[in-house]
C-alpha positions, 0 to 999 in steps of 0.5 A: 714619337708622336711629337715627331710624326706631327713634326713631320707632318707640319714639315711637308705641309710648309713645303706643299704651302711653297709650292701652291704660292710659287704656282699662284705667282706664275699664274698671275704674272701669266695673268698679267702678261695676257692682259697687257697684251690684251690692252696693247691690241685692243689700242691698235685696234682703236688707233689703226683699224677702220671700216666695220669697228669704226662703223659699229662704235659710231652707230652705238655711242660714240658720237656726241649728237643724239639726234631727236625727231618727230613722225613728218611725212617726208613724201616728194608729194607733200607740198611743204616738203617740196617747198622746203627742199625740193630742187628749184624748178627754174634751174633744172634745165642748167648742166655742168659743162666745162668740157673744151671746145673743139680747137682746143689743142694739147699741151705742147712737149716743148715749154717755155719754161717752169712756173714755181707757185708760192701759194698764202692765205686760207682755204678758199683763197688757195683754191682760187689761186690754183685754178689762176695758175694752172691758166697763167701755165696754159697761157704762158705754155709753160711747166707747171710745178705743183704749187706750194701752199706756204699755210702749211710748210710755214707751220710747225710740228704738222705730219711729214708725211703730208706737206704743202700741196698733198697736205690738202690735195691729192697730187696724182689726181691733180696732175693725171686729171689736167693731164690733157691741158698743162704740163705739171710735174711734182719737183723742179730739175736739180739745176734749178732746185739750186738755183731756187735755194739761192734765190737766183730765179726771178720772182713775182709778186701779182695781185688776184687781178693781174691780166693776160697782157701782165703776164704775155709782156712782163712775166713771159719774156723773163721766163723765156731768158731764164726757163723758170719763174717764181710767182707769189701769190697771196691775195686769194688768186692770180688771175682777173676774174673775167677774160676776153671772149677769145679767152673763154677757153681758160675759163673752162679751164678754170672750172676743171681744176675747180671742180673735178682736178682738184680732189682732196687726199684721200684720209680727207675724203674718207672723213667727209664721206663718213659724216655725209653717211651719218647725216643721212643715215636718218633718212632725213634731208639736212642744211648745211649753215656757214656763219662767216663770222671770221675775225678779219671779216668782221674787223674789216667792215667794222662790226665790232659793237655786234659782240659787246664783250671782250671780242668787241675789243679783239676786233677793234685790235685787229681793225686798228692793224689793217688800218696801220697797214694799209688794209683798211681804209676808214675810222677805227670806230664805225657804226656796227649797227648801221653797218648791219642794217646796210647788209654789211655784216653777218648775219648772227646765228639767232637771225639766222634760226629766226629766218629758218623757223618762219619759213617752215623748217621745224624744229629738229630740222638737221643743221650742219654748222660749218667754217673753220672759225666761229669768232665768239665761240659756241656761246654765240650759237646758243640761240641756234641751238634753243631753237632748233634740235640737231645742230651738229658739227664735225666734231660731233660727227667724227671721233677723235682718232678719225680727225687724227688720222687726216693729220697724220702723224705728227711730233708732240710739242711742248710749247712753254711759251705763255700766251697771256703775259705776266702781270707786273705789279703797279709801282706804289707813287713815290710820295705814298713811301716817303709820306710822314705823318698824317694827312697822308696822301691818297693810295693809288686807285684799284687796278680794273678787275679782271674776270676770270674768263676775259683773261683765260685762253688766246684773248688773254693778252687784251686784258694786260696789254695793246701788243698781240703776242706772236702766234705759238707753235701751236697755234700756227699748227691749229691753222694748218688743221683748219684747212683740213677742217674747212675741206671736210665742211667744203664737201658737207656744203656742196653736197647738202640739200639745203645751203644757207651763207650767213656772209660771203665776204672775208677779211680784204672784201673778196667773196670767202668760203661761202662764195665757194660754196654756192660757185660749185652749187651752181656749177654741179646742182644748179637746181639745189636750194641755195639761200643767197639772201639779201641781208639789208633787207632781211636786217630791215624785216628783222627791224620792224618786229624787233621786240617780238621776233618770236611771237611774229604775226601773219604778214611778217611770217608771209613778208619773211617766206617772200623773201627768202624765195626770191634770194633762191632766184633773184639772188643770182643776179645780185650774186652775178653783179657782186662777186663774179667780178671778183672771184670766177669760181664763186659764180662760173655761169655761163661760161661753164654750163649749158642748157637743156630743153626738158619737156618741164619747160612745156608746164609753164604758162603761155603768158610766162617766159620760158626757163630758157628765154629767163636764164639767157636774160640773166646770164647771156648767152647759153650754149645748148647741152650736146645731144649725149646728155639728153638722157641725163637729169638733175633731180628725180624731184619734179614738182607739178603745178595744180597739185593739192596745195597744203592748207593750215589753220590760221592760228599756226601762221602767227604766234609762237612759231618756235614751240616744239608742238606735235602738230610742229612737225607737219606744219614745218615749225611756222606753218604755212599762209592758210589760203589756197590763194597765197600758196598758189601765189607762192608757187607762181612766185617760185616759178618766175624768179620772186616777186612778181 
């Protein structure tokens, strides 16, 4: 009876056990159904939302740069501060504006015809090409059709939701903004859409120097028979640079497309505005820093030997490939060093730090590294780095999924295409296999050992053949991203305190990227300090103190400042003369700004000519701002004359410029010339354009 009983009771025992383990399994898949959806939302959030949680994760730690700075008084009173990032007061009277003039009539309803663009090439040649045809279309009275840029509808696997034109640019914008000077629609009629797949329309291929007269007795007349023309253009711009006086009006033309119609899309103005924001967020000012160390540019005047490496070799392929072409005239060898020393090749990123630090700017000054490309890799701005603390780039400003979001969304691509080739193997001499006896003859000598890092990446192909390989699918959607990576830092340039180009040619010897820039600088911040710098006289100072560039004495330090004040002045006169007969954009003064009488003018000397008298000797003929903008000023930062001079001992003008001292950051990092004299002598320099 009791054997029984225990039975029963281990019975219902079992049967409460199955209940409990049923229980514990629907509390766990429970469990698990809560936490994936947990993990499926928190992935939406991080994917898709933006404002306060992208804001709150940037300031905690998402970005790789931490920022590092010492105590600096970063008052507008203090001399070295105004020396260093002050507006230049020379300029200050100089104002944007592009507005028309008074008989400049609206575009008429009835046109001759559309005008079809096909736009190649990089950022700032596709810039420059804009801003020609909208003033071939104003010219030609014609319809424009909003261009198509070939950079990105020839590219694979890119965001279908942004192609050609609204890739890079915001289209509505661009049409609503010219709106009162050429006709502009987004699509050609369905006729001619046609007629276009056939290629039955007529077609030009214009130089960037092509002249009104070209397109009023060639290209007109074609269009008048046939009511749309194809343009194609791929040098950078359609139009010569500099117009008849009775054109003047296309000029102005020009800096509206340029400076206000042409905006980017809006994902691309967000992530800009977003990294200006954290830039600032330290309350510190920032130069912003464009190498111009692009492989077509270097191979292009022969700066090959600057690398000593495997990307001498990638140079010297792609300089043998503009000979073939036509591109280049000259030896595939030339002299790099010589080509340095007459100014014809960047300036390298440790010249560069050098030039910053003996001016003055200390030692975790911010420095924004721009341009698309960097030829040599981040090995290449290793000094930069050892010399100054906060060297960023977008990368370590954005996040990934903020550089996703301007692409859009876009196909993977599982390109199993190899970009390095096999290596075949050496056939063994024929006399070495059917060799008898001894003496044998000797083996093949060794192939050329190859080191890893010479053959791991794109270059590969240098170590195993002559022949570039085509570009992969990959790598032709990385050149689409690179217009979106030199729209941000297009943005970051124009609107940094302190802009310094370390070349301002690209690879057919037309001003680039940076040429841009410092247009637009003029244009809208004429006063902003924009270092244009002479690089053959730069290479000469660099040259006398080759081997203690970093222990540099007194005079060296006073000759380097000298010099860098009179590039942010004289240099516009060399900049005039060198590449506005090249590119309009890259110098748009005077034909797009004016002049202001500010009651600063009254502080100059009477012994020293005036801002005015110095600017119309320089540029021409100004013409005086209209009365509506006396109220307007480009920067609240007035420097004054007379005022305490900063003062500094004399060991820190000569030495070891580039410690990271406490005193390091009062100083600047190289100190300032220690007499009240030579400062005073530095300011009146300012003043008046450089050397006196």
């Amino acid at each position: 009876m009791k054997w029984v009983t225990m039975k029963g009771e281990g019975g219902g025992g079992g049967k409460m056990a199955f209940k409990i383990k049923s229980r514990m399994k629907w509390v766990g898949l429970f469990g698990l159904v809560l936490s994936t959806l947990s993990i499926f939302t928190h992935f939406l959030l991080a994917r898709y939302t933006d404002g306060v949680i992208s804001e709150y994760q940037s300031s905690i730690t998402i970005f790789s740069w931490r920022p590092i700075f010492e105590n600096a008084d970063l008052s507008t009173n203090n001399p070295l501060f105004r020396r260093l990032w002050a507006p230049i007061r020379f300029l200050e009277s100089l104002h944007p504006y592009a507005n028309p003039g008074g008989n400049y009539a609206a575009p008429l309803e009835q046109t001759n015809g559309f005008i079809f663009v096909r736009i190649r090439g990089g950022f700032h040649e596709i810039r420059n090409s804009i801003s020609d045809v909208v003033a071939v279309s104003r010219l030609l009275n014609a319809t424009l059709v909003v261009p198509e840029i070939q950079s990105t509808t020839s590219s694979k696997g890119i965001s279908a939701q942004f192609k050609s034109f609204a890739y890079l640019y915001n289209e509505d914008q661009f049409i609503a903004a010219l709106e009162k000077d050429v006709r502009i629609v987004k699509t050609l009629p369905k006729n001619l859409k046609g007629a276009r797949r056939k290629k039955e329309i007529p077609s030009f291929k214009v130089s960037n120097s092509a002249s009104p007269y070209f397109y009023l007795h060639q290209v007109l007349p074609v269009l008048s028979r046939h009511s749309v023309v194809e343009l194609v253009v791929s040098d950078g711009g359609c139009l010569e640079a500099i117009l008849p006086p009775h054109l003047e009006e296309y000029q102005r033309l020009r800096c509206r497309v340029a400076f206000h119609a042409l905006r980017f899309r809006e994902e691309v103005e967000e992530l800009a505005t977003k990294i200006l924001n954290r830039l600032r967020a330290s309350g510190r000012p920032f130069i912003a820093y464009e190498t111009g160390m692009t492989r077509e540019a270097l191979a292009y005047y022969g700066c090959a030997e600057l690398f000593q490496d495997v990307h001498t070799e990638l140079i010297q392929h792609r300089r043998s490939w503009m000979i073939k072409r036509g591109i280049v005239k000259g030896n595939l060898t030339v002299d790099s060093e010589a080509q340095h020393r007459n100014g014809l090749c960047p300036l390298m990123p440790e010249e560069v730090g050098i030039l910053l630090r003996a001016y003055g700017y200390s030692w975790d000054t911010i420095i924004y590294i721009s341009g698309g490309e960097i030829f040599g890799g981040q090995k290449k701005l290793i000094p930069l780095h050892a010399m100054f603390e906060n060297v960023v780039d977008r990368t370590s400003l954005s996040t990934p999924w903020e550089l996703n979001k301007i692409y859009g969304r876009e196909t993977k691509l599982n390109d199993k295409t190899p970009r390095t080739p096999p290596v075949k193997e050496e056939r063994k001499l024929e006399a070495w296999k059917t060799s008898g006896p001894r003496p044998r003859p000797l083996s093949p000598p060794p192939a050329r050992s190859k080191y890893p890092y010479n053959i791991e990446g794109w270059w590969g192909w240098v170590a195993e053949s002559d022949i570039e390989p085509e570009s992969t699918v990959m790598e032709l959607r990385t050149n689409a991203h690179r217009l979106l990576w030199e729209a941000v830092d297009y943005r970051v340039c124009t609107e940094a305190d302190v802009f310094v180009p370390g070349f301002d040619r690209d690879g057919k010897g037309h001003p680039n990227f940076a040429s841009l820039v410092m247009g637009h600088r003029l244009y809208q911040f004429a006063a902003s300090k924009t270092y244009r710098l002479d690089r053959k006289a730069i290479a000469k100072l660099l040259e006398e103190t080759h081997e203690h560039l970093y222990q540099a004495n007194h005079t060296w330090i006073k000759s380097i400042r000298r010099q860098l004040r009179k590039s942010l002045i004289d240099g516009l006169a060399e900049e005039y003369n060198r590449s506005k007969q090249l590119s309009f954009l890259s110098f748009p003064v005077p034909e797009c700004s004016c002049m202001k009488q500010d009651s600063s003018d009254k502080s100059f000397r009477a012994s020293s000519p005036s801002p005015h008298s110095k600017l119309s000797t320089l540029f021409g003929v100004m013409q005086e701002c209209p009365a509506w903008m006396d109220g307007d000023t480009v920067s609240q930062l007035k420097e004054k004359e007379g005022e305490e001079e900063f003062e500094e001992d004399e060991s820190q003008s000569s030495g070891l410029f580039f410690e990271q001292s406490s005193s390091d950051s009062q100083v600047g990092g190289g100190g300032e010339i220690n007499s009240k004299e030579d400062t005073q002598m530095e300011d009146n320099e300012e003043l008046e354009g450089g050397e006196r």
